[in-house]
Every structure is written in C-alpha cells, then in structure tokens.
N, C-alpha and C positions, 0 to 999 in steps of 0.2 A: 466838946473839946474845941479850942480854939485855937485858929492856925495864925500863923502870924505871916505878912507877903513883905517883900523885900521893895522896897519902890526903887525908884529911876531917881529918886527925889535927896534921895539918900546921900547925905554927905559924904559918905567913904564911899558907896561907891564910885561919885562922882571923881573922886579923888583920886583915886588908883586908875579910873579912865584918862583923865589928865593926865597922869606919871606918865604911863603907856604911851601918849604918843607923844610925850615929852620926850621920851626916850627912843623913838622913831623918826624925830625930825633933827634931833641934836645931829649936826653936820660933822660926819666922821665915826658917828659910833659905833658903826656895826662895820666896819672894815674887812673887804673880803682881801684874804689871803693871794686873790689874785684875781687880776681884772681883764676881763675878756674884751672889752672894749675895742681893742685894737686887733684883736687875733680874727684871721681870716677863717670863715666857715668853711668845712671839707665835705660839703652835704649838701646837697639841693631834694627839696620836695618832691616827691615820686609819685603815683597812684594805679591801680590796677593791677599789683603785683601779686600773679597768681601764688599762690603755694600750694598747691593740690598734690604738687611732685615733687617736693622738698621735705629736706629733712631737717628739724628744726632745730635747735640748739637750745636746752632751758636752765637758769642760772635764777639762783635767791639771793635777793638783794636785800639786806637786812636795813634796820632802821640805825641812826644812831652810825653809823660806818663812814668813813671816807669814800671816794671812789670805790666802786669795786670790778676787776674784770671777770670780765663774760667769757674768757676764753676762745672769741669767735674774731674771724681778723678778716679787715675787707682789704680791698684795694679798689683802686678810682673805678669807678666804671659798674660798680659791682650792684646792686638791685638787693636793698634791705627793707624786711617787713619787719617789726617790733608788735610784740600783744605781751602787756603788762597785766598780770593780776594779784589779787592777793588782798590785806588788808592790814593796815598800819593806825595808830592812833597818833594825831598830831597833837603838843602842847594847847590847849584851849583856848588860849591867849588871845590866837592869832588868825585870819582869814586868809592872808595870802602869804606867802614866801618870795623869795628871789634864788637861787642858785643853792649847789650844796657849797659854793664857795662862801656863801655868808653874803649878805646885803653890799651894794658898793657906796661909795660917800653919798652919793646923791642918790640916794635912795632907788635902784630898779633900773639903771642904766644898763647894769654888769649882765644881765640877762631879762629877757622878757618876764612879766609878771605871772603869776602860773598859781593854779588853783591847788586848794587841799588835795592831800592823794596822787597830786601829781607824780613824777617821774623823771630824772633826767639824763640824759644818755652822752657823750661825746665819743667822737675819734679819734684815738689816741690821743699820750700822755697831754697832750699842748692844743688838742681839740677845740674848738666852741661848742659851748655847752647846747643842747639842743631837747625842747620837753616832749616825752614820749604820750605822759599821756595814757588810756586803756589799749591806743594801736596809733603807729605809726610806718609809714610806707618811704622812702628817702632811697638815694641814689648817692653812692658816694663819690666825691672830686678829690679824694685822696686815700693814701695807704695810712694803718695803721690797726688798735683793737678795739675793740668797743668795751667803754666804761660806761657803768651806770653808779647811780646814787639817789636814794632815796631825799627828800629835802627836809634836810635836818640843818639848818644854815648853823644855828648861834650852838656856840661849845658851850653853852653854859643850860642848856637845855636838855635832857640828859632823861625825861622820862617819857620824850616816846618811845613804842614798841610795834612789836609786828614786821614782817617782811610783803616783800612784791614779789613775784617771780616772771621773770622776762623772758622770753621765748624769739628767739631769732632767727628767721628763714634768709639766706641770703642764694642768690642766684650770682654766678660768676657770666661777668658781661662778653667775654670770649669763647663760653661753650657751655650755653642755658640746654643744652639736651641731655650733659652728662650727670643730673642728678638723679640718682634713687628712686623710683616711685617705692615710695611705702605708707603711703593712706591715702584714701580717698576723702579724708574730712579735714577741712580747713583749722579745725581746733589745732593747737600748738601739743605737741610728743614729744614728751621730756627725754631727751637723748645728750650725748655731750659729743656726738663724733657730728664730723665737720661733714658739710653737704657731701661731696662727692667720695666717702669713704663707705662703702656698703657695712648694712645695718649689721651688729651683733646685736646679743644678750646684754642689757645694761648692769653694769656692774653696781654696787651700792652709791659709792661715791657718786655716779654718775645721774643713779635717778635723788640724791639730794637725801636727805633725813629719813630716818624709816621709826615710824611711831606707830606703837601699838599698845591698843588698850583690851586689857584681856581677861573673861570675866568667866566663871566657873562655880555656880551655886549648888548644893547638892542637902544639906542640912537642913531641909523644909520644915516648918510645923506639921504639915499634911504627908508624913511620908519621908525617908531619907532615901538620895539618890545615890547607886553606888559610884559612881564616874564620875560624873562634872568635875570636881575639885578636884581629881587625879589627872582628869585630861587639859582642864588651864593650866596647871602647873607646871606637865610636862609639852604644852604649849608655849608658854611663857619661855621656858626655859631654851627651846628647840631655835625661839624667833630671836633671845637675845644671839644664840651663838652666832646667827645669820645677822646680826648687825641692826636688829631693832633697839629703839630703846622701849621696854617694857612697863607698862604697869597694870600690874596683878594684882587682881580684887579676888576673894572668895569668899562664898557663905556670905554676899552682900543683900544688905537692904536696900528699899526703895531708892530712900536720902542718901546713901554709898555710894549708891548704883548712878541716880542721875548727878551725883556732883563729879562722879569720877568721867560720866561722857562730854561735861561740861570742858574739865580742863584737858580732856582730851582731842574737842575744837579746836582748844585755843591752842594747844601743840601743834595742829596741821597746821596752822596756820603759817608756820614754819616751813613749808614746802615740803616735799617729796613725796614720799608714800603711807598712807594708812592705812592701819588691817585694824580691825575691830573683830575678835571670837569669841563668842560664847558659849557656853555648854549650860544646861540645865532643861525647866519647864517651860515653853512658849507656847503661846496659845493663841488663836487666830478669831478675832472678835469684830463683826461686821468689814470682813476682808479685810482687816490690818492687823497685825501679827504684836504682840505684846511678849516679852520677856519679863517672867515672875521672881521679881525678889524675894528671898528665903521668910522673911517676915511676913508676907503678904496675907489678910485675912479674906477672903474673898467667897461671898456667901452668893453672892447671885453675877447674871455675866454682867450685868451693870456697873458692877464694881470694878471690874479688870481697869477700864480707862483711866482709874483716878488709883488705882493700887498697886497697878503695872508701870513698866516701861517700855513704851511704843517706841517702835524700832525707827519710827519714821525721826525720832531725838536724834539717832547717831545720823542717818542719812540725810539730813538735814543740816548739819556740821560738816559731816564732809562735800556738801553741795555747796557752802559759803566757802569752803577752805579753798577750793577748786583745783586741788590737785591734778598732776596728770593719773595718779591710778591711788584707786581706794578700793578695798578690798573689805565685805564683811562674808561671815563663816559662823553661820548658827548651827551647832550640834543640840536642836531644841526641839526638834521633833517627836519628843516622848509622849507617853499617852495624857491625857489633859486632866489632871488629880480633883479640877473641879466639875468633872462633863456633868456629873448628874444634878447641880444646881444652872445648869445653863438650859436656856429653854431651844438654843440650834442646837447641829448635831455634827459641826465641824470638828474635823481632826485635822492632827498636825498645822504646819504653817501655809499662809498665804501665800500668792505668787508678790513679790515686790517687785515692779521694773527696774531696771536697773537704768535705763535712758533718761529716766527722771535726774540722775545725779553724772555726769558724762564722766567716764573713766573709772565708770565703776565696775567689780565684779562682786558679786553674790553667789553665795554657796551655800547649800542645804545640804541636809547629814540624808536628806530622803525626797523622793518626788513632792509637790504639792498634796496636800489634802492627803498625806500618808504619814504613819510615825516611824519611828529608828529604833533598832534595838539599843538597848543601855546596856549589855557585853557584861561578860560572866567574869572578864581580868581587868587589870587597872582600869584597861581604857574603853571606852566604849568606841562600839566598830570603825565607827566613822572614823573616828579620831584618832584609831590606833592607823588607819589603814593613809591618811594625812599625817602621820609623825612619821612614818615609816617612806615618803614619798618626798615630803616638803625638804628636806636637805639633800638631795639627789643632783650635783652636778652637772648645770649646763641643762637641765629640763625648764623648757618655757614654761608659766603659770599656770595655762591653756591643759599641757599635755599632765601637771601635775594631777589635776582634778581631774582629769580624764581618766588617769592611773587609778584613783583613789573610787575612780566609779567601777571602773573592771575588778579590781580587786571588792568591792562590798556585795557587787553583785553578785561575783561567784561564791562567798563564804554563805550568802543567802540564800544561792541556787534564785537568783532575779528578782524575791521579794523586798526588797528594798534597792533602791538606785538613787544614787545621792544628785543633785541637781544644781546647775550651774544658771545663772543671766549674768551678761558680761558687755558693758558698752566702750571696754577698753580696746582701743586699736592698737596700743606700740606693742614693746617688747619686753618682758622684763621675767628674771630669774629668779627665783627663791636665794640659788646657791650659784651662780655663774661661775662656769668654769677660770681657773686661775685665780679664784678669790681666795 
C-alpha cells in the first residue's frame, strides 16, 4: 500500500499560509471590542502566598464564553493565589493569542502576548486584563470581582471546547489570622463560601457539575448474575435525583464499556464531581483489578488484559480531568467465574491507591482479596445497604460509607466489610441539607 505525504512544497498549502497571515497583519482586522491600552492595572505581582489555611474558592471557566465571574471579590491590599487547571482545545490555526477581548489594531499591544492554554483573569468590570497561567500569586491595588476568561479572542471561531477550572485563595490584608484552617494540603478545595465564612457541606451548585457514569452487567455468557442490572438501575436512578447527570449502561460489552468511559473523561472535563459504579464480575490479574464485560470470552488469565476493562481506564480519566473529588464504587467483588482456567489463586479485587489520582475516593462492596455476597432480593448487599444511605441528609461522604460498612457487617455477623481509600480532603454531601 502506498502512502502519499503532504509537502511544505505544496502549492495550497503554501497558499492558505500566506492567507493566514495576510489576515494577521491586515491593519484593523481583528478589532478588540476594547482596548486596555490606557486602563490602569489594579494588581501588582505577589509571591510566597501561603494557602495552607485558606479556603479556597473554585469556579469553571468554559471555553467559547465572555468574561465570566468567579464570585470572589478583593479589595486593595488583599493577597491573591490563582491555580488554573483543566483542559481546552484551541482552533489549530493558531500558536498564540492576545486577550479574550480579541487582537488590537496593531496587533498584541491590548495585552501581552500569551501562550496556548493560557488563562486570563481581571479586576473588576473595567480591570486590566492580567494572564494567569497554571498559578498565579498578585496582590491587589484595588476593589472589585475577579473575572476570568478562557482565550477565545475572534467570534468567528466557535469550535473550541473544554473548560478550566480556577481556584482562588485570597487572604484579607487587615486580618490574615481570621481564616479557616481546613486542610493541610496546598491543592485548591472546590468550595464556593468566601475565606472567612466557616466551612459547610457543599451544596451541588457549589462543587460545579456532577457526572456519572454508571455501569451494571449481570447477563454473562458464563453464568447470569442476579443483581448488577437491578443495583445500576436503581443507582442510576438514586444519583440522578441527587442532581447527577447519568449515563446508564447494562449488560455492556467490552467496545460499550470502553467507549462509554471514554466520553465519560471528556464529561469531567467539565468540572465538578465524578462517581464512576459498577456492579458485576471484577477480577484481579497481576494486582490490577479488571471489570468483565458480559461478552467476554476468557479461556486463560492471559486473556483478561486484552478482554477486560482495567480499572486503571477510568482512573486515569479522572486524573487528567483533575477534579476536586472523584468518586469510584465497584460492587465487583463476586467469585471469579474463570478461577479454574487461571494458574493464581487471587480473589476478589486489588487494593487501588487512591493518592495515585488526588481527590479521589474508592469503595469496595468487600475487604481486598475477599468476595461479596450477590443478595437473595433486587440488590445485592452492598448496594442495597449504599441506596438505603446515599440520599440521607446532611451526611458527609466519609460517614455515608462508614454507615454502609456497619450496616453490611452486621447482616453478615463481620464476614464481609466493605472498604474505602480516600485522598479527598474537602467536604462534600451526597444530599446536603436544604437541597
């Protein structure tokens, strides 16, 4: 077969290069709506700004958007950290940008010149624009709010995507003692209450988007399982009422299964919170835990890697996403339908870290290296004793799974204990009182 390469040589491309920056030098063409030129900066450069005892503020900046506020307000004097993250696709086009106000006549004056993926942030409505960046530390010489805006200059551009998510510590210049301690780790805690208001339970709106991908196989070629598809369902349904948006998979195959965690990345991507559950067959193959789609034909353990789905797919999505909290819940601890073509003699699932992916929690239906009953009514244990728990008002995530271990353990008289790793430090509710 012959490939055919594209050259440098190439008439048309040459030609559409020319256009480009015919169109980049033409004097006036990219006209910003308004020119900062003249406008005085309300912000001078800062550095060494602790945040160890701050509470942080975190806001998603969409792509494609005008300004948009952060909700967070300084005044002069005030001591600002900024930590941007996230992931955006920019028009291809292009290598650099100027402002979200659009290029100014002479090209790059209106604003410093600023890289892909950038960031930009101002103080209030009439601010100078100022680039954030993945972290920015500034001190402000004036009152007002903090707007951000992704660099999306020309209106006429219209297919990037993706958001940032901006996280703001601010320390008040007349009484840096009266903030909150509420974590010991520098990472930014998706919260929306202003430093000096002691912490609640975060409400939906507050910790941002809540996405959930939710999966429940039970219709195996090897065996039909009585629960999975009874316990996603009434999963699915438990997490939309709680303000997820859902997508429910059952009785999925391999190609279902990995295309459904695919765009369930690109969802987080979107900010706020991820939960990822599963119910069915998991099985643990040179210490890495694989989820079995209902088609799987799996004659020897060699096959699991290339027939399964390695868990490490989703936690790897949500370690690019970088949420403040991601949540996965395997109810996959059942006995392993292929033990007798495997030459270990592993049960149940691996241990996964959860530090590997920051703001994560993991939950097991059962201890490591132990299995879970699959339950004689709709749901199997675990899962009935987590539907019975997860809508509970005003209980932190913490004390939900705690509930759901007291309760499995006593129906079992202690042979089974459902199992938590958790590298999330904030706060956050299933069901937050007043919701």
């Amino acid at each position: 077969m012959k490939m055919r390469c594209h050259s440098f040589n190439n008439p048309g491309f040459i030609g559409l290069i020319l256009f480009l920056l015919l169109l980049l030098v033409m004097p006036g063409c990219f006209r910003p709506s308004q020119s900062y030129d003249a406008t005085q900066a309300n912000y001078e450069p800062a550095s060494g700004i602790d945040t160890s005892h701050l509470q942080g503020h975190t806001a998603t900046i969409q792509a494609n958007k005008p300004w948009q506020r952060s909700d967070v307000q300084v005044e002069s004097g005030d001591s600002v950290k900024i930590l941007a993250m996230g992931k955006w696709s920019p028009a291809p086009a292009f290598g650099l940008w100027s402002g979200p106000e659009g290029l100014s006549s002479d090209l790059g004056k209106e604003v410093p010149w600023i890289p892909l993926a950038a960031l930009m942030g101002k103080i209030g409505e009439n601010g100078k624009p100022f680039e954030v960046g993945p972290e920015l530390a500034l001190r402000a010489t004036g009152n007002g709010e903090l707007f951000f805006a992704i660099n999306d200059p020309f209106p006429w551009i219209t297919d990037n995507s993706g958001s940032l998510q901006v996280t703001v510590y601010t320390e008040k210049h007349s009484s840096p003692t009266t903030n909150l301690v509420t974590s010991k780790s520098t990472a930014p805690t998706h919260t929306s209450l202003a430093p000096t208001t002691p912490a609640t339970l975060l409400r939906p709106t507050e910790m941002g988007n809540r996405t959930a991908l939710v999966i429940g196989n039970s219709q195996y070629e090897v065996g039909s399982l009585r629960n999975p598809a009874n316990d996603a369902q009434d999963m699915g349904d438990a997490l939309m009422k709680l303000g997820f948006d859902v997508t429910l998979k059952l009785n999925a195959g391999q190609e279902d299964m990995e295309s459904a965690i695919s765009e369930f990345g690109r969802q987080l991507y979107q900010g706020g919170i991820g939960l990822f559950y599963y119910a069915g067959h998991g099985v643990q193959v040179g210490g890495e835990n694989y989820l079995i789609p209902v088609n799987a034909t799996i004659e020897s353990e060699s096959d699991v890697r290339y027939k399964a789905v390695n868990i490490g797919q989703v936690l790897g999505k949500m370690g690019e996403a970088r949420n403040g909290l991601n949540m996965v819940i395997l109810d996959a601890c059942r006995d392993n339908p292929f033990a007798k073509s495997f030459r270990s003699s592993s049960r149940g699932l691996a241990v996964v870290s959860s530090s590997a992916v920051k703001g994560t929690l993991i939950a097991y239906a059962t201890s490591p290296g132990n299995v879970a009953s699959d339950g004689d009514d709709r749901n199997g244990l675990y899962t009935k004793h987590l539907l019975q728990h997860i809508s509970a008002p005003g209980i932190p995530v913490e004390q939900v799974f705690k509930r759901v271990l007291q309760g499995v353990e006593r129906d079992t008289n202690g042979k089974q204990s459902p199992w938590t790793s958790s590298s999330f430090s904030g706060d956050f509710s299933f069901h937050p009182t007043g919701q």
